[in-house]
C-alpha positions as protocol buffer text, in pm:
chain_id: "A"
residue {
  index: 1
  type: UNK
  ca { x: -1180 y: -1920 z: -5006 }
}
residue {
  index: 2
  type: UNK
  ca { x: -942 y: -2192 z: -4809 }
}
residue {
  index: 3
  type: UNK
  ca { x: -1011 y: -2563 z: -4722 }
}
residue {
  index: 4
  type: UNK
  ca { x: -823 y: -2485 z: -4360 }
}
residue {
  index: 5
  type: UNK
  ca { x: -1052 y: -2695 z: -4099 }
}
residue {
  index: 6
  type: UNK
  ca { x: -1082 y: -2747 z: -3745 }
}
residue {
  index: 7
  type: UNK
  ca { x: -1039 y: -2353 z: -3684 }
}
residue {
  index: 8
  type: UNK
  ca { x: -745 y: -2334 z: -3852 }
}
residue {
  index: 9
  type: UNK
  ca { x: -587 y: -2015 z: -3949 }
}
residue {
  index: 10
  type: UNK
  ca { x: -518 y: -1927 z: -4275 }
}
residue {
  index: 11
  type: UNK
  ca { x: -189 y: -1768 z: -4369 }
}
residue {
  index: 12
  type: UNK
  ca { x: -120 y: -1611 z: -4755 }
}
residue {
  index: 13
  type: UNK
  ca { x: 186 y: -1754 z: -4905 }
}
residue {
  index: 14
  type: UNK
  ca { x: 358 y: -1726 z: -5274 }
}
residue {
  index: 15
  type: UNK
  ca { x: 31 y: -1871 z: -5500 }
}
residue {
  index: 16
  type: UNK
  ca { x: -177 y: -2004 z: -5237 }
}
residue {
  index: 17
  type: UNK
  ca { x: -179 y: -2028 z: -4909 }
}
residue {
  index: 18
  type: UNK
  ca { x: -87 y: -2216 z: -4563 }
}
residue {
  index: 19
  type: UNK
  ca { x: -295 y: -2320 z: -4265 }
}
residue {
  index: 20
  type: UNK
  ca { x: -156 y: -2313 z: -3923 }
}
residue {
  index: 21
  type: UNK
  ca { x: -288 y: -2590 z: -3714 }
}
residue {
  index: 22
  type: UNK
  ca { x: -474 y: -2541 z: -3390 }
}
residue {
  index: 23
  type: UNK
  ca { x: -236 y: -2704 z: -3123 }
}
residue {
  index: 24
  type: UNK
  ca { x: -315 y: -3114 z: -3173 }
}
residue {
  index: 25
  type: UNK
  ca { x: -433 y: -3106 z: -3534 }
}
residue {
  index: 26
  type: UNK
  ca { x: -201 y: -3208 z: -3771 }
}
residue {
  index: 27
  type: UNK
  ca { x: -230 y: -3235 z: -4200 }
}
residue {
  index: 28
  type: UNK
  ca { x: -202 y: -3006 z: -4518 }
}
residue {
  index: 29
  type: UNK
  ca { x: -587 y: -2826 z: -4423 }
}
residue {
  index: 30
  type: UNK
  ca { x: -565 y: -2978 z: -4080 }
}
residue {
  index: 31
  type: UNK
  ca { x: -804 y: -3245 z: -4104 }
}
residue {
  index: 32
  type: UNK
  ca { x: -661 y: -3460 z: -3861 }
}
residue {
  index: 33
  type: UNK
  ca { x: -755 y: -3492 z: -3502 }
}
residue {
  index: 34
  type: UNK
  ca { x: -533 y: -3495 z: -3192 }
}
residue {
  index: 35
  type: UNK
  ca { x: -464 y: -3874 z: -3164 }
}
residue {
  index: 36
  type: UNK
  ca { x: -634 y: -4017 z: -2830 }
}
residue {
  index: 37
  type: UNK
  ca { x: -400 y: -4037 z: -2513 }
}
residue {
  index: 38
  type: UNK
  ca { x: -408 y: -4364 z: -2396 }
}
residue {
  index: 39
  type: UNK
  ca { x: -373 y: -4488 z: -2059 }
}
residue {
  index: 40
  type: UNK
  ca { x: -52 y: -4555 z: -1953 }
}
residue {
  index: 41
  type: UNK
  ca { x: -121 y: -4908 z: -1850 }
}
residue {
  index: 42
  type: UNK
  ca { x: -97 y: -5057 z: -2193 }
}
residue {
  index: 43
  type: UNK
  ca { x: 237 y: -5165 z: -2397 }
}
residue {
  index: 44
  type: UNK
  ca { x: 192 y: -4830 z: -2592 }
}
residue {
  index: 45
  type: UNK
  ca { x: 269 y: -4664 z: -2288 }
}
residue {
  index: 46
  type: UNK
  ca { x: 624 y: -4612 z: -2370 }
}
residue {
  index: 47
  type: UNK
  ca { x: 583 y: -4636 z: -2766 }
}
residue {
  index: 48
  type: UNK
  ca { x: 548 y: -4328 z: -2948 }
}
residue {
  index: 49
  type: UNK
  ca { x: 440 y: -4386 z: -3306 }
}
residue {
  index: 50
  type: UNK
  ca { x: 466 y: -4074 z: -3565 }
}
residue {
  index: 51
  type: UNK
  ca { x: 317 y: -3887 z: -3822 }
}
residue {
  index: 52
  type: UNK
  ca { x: -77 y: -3926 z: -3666 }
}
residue {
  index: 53
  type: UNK
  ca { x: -13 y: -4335 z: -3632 }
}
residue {
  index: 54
  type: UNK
  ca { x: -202 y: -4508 z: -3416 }
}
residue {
  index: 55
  type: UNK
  ca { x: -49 y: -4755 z: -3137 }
}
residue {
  index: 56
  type: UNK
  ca { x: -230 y: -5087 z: -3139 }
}
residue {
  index: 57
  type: UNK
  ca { x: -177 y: -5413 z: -2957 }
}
residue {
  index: 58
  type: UNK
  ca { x: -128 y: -5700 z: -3150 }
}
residue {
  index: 59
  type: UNK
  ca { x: 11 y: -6045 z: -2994 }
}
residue {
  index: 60
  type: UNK
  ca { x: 96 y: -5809 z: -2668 }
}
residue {
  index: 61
  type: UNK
  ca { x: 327 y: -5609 z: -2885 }
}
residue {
  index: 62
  type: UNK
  ca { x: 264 y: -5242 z: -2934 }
}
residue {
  index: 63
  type: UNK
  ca { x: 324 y: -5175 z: -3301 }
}
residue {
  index: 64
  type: UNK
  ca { x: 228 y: -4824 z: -3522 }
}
residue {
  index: 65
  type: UNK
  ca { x: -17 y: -4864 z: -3783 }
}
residue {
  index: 66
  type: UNK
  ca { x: 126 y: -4577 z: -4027 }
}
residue {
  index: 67
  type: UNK
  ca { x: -87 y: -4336 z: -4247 }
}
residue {
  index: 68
  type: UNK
  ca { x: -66 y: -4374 z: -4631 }
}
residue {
  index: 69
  type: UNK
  ca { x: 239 y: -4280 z: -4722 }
}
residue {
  index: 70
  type: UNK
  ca { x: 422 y: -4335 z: -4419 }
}
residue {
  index: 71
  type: UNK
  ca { x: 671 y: -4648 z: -4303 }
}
residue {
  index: 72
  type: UNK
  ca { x: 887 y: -4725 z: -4047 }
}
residue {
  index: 73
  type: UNK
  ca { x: 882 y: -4922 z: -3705 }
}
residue {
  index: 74
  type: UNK
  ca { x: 692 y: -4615 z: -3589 }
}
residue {
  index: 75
  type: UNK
  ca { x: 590 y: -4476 z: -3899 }
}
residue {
  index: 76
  type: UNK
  ca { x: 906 y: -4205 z: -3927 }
}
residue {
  index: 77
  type: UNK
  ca { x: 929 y: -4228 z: -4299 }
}
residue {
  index: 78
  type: UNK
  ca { x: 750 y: -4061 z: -4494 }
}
residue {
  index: 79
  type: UNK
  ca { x: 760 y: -4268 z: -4855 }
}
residue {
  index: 80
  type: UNK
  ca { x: 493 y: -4104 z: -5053 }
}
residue {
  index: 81
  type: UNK
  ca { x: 251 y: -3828 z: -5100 }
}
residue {
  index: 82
  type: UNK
  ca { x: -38 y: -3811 z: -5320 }
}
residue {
  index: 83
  type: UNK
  ca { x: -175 y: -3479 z: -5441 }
}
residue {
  index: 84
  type: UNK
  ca { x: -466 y: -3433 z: -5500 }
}
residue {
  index: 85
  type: UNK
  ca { x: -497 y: -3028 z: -5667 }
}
residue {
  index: 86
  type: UNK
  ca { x: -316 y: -2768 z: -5840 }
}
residue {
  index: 87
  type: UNK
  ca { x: -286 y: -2616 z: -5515 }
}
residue {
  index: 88
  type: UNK
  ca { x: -80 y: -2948 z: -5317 }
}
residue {
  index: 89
  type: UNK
  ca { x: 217 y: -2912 z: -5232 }
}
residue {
  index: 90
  type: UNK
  ca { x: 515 y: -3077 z: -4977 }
}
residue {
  index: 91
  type: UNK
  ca { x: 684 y: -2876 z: -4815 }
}
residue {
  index: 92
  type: UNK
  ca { x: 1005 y: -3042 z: -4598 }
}
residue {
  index: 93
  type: UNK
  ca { x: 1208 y: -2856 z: -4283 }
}
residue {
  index: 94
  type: UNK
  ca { x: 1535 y: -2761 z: -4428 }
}
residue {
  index: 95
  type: UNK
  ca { x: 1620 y: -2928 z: -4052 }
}
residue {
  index: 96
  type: UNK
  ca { x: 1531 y: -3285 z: -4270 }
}
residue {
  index: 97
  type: UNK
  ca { x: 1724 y: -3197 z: -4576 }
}
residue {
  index: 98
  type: UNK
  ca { x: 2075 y: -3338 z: -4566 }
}
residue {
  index: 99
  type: UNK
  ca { x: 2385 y: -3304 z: -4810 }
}
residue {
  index: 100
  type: UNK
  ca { x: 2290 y: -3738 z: -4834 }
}
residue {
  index: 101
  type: UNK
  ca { x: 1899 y: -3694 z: -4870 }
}
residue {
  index: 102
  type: UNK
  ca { x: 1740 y: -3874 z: -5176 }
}
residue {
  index: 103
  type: UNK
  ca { x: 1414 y: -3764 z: -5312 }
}
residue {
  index: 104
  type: UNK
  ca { x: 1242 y: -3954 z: -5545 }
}
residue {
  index: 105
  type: UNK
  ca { x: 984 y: -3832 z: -5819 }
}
residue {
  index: 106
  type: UNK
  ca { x: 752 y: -4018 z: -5984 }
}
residue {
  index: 107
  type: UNK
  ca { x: 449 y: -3827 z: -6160 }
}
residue {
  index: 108
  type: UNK
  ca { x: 142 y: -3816 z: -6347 }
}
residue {
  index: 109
  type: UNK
  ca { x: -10 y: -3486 z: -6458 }
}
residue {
  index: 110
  type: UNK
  ca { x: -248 y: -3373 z: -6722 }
}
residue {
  index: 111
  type: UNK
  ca { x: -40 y: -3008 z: -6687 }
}
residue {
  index: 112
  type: UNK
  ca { x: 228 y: -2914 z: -6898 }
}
residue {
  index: 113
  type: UNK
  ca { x: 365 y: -2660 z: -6673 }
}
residue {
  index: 114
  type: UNK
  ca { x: 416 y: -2631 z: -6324 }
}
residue {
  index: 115
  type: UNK
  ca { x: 682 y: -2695 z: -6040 }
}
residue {
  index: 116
  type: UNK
  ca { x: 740 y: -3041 z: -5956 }
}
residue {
  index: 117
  type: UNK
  ca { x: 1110 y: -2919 z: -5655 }
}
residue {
  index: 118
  type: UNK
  ca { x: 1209 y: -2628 z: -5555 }
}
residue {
  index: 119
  type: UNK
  ca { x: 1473 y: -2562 z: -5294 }
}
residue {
  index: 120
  type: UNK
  ca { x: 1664 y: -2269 z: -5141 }
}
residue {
  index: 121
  type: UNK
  ca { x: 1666 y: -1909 z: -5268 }
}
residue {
  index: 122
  type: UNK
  ca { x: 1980 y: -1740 z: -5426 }
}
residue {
  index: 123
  type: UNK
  ca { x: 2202 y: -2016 z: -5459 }
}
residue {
  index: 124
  type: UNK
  ca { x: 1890 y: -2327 z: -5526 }
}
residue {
  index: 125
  type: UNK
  ca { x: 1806 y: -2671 z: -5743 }
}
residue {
  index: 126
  type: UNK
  ca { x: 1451 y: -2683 z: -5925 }
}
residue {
  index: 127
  type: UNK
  ca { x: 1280 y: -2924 z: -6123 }
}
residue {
  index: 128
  type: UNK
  ca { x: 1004 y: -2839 z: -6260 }
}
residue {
  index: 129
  type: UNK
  ca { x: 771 y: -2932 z: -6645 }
}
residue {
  index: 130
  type: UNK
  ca { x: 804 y: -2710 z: -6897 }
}
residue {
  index: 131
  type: UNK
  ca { x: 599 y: -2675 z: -7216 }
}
residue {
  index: 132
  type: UNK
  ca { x: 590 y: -3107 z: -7156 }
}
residue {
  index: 133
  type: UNK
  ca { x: 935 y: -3132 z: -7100 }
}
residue {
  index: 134
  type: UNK
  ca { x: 1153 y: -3156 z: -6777 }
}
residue {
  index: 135
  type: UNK
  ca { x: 1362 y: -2877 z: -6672 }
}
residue {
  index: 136
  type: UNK
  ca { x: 1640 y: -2906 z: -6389 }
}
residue {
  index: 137
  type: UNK
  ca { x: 1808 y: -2603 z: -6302 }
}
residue {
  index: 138
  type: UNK
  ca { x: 2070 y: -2516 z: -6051 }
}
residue {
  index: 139
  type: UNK
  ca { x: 2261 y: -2194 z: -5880 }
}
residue {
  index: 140
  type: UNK
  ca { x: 2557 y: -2228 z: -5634 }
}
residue {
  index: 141
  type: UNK
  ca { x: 2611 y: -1922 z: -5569 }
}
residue {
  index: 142
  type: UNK
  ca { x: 2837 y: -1850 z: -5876 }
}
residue {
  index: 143
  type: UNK
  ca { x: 2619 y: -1727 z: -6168 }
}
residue {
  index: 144
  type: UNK
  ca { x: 2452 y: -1817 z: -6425 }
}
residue {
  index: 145
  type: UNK
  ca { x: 2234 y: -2067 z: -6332 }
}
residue {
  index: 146
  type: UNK
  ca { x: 2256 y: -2403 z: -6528 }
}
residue {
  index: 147
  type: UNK
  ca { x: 1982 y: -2559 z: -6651 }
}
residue {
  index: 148
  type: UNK
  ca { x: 1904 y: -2917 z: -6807 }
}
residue {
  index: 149
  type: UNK
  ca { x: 1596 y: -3003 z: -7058 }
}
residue {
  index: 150
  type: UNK
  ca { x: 1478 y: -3395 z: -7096 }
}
C-alpha cells in the first residue's frame, strides 16, 4: 500500500519506498501538478521561479511566491521540511552536498529511535536518536567508526 498519486510509480527502497513522478509532477507522493505555462507576454516571461513557485505580478514586477519551506528571490532555498510520518524522509542530490554545506536540525518526536542524517556508504556521517539520546557517528575510510552520545 503507497500514497504515490497522479499515476505515479512506485519503486521499493531500504524500509519504504520511492515514487517516481510522471513527467511535470513534482513532491514526496507526487501531489503536485505541472505548474501552468504562462504566456510569454507577461513579466514572468523570462523569470523562472523554483521548487513548484508560482510567478505573480505585483507592482509590474514578476516575483516567486515560494512553497512552505522554500526562500529565495526565486524560491531556490529550500529552508525547512516538515514531516509528517514515520515513513518521511529528505533525501538531497549528493550534486547539492558540498565540503561548505550546513544542515541544520531541529526536531520534535514522540520516538526514541530512529534516523534523524545519514550520508554516504563505507566511509559516511549519521545522526540519528538512540534509546532518547543523540548519536553522531562517523567513518573516513580508516576504521573504526567514531561515534558521539549527547
Amino acid at each position: 500500500d503507497n500514497k504515490c498519486k497522479n499515476g505515479a510509480h512506485c519503486t521499493d527502497a531500504v524500509n519504504g519506498y520511492t515514487c517516481v513522478c510522471p513527467e511535470g509532477y513534482s513532491g514526496l507522493f507526487c501531489e503536485f501538478s505541472p505548474p501552468m505555462v504562462l504566456p510569454r507576454t507577461s513579466p514572468c516571461d523570462n523569470f523562472d521561479c523554483q521548487n513548484g513557485a508560482q510567478c505573480i505580478i505585483r507592482i509590474n514586477e514578476p516575483i516567486c511566491q515560494c512553497l512552505p519551506g522554500y526562500l529565495g528571490e526565486k524560491c531556490e532555498k529550500l529552508v525547512s521540511v516538515n514531516f509528517v510520518n514515520k515513513e518521511s524522509y529528505l533525501q538531497i542530490p549528493s550534486a547539492k552536498v558540498r565540503p561548505q554545506t550546513n544542515i541544520t536540525l531541529q526536531i520534535a518526536t514522540d520516538e526514541d529511535s530512529g534516523i534523524l542524517l545519514y550520508k554516504g556508504d563505507k566511509d559516511h556521517i549519521a545522526v540519528e536518536l538512540y534509546r532518547g539520546r543523540v548519536r553522531a557517528s562517523y567513518d573516513t575510510g580508516s576504521h573504526p567508526a567514531s561515534a558521539i552520545y549527547r
